[in-house]
N, C-alpha and C positions, 0 to 999 in steps of 0.2 A: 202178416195180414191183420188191419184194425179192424175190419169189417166184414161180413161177409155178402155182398153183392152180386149179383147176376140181371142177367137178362131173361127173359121168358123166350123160349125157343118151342112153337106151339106144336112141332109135332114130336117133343119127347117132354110135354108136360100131360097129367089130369088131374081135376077138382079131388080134394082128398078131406075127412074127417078122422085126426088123430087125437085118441086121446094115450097121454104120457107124462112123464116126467120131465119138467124142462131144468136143462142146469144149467152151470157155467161151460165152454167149451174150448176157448181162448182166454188168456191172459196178458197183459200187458206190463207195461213199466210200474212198481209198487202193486203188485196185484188188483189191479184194474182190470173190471171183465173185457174185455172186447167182443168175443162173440157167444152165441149161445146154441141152444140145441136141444131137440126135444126126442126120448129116449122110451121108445111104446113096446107096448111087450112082444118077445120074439126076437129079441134083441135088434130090434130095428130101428137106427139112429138118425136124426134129420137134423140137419145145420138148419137155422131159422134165419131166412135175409132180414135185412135191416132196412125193410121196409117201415111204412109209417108203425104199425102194428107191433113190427118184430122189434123197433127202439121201443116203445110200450113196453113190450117184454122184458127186454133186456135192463132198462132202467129200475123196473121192477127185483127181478134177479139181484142186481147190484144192491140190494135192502136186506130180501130173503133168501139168498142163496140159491132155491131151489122150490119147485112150486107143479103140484101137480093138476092138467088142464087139458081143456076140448079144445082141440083147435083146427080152422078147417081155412082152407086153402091152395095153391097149386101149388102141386107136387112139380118139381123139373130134377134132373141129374144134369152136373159137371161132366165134361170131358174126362176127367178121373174116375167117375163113379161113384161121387159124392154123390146123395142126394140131398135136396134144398126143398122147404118149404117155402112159398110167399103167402103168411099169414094173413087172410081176410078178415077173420074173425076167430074171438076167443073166452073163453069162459076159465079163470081160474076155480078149480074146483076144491084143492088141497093147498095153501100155505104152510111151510114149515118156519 
């Protein structure tokens, strides 16, 4: 998977405000980020779609590794039990 993508399925998404650590999540050919993911305390981990916002992120990521941030937008779950953020908005708050 390059990417991670979904659709909004409105009655297993809600509007969500996390704040966490966002890392790498995927990697690709030469260590090439592909996807990303933001990891809030509680051990509660959320793949970030690669919506407008979430490529924001992720291109950022691809600089500094690792970045800690507010971030608030819908919440949905995978058929697997994945859960996905679709980032609306974000405030990085810690650069490493």
């Amino acid at each position: 998977m390059s990417e991670i993508e979904a659709t909004v399925d409105k009655n297993t998404t809600r509007e969500v405000e996390i704040t966490g650590i966002i890392v790498p999540h995927e990697w690709g050919p030469c260590n090439i980020i592909n996807s990303i993911m933001v990891c809030a305390p509680g051990e509660r981990d959320y793949l970030i779609v690669q919506n407008e916002m979430g490529k924001e992120l992720l291109e950022y990521i691809h600089h500094m590794n690792r970045a800690k941030a507010w971030l608030k937008g819908i919440l949905t779950q995978t058929d697997n039990g994945e859960k996905m953020i679709f980032v609306e908005q974000y405030e990085l708050l810690k650069k490493w």
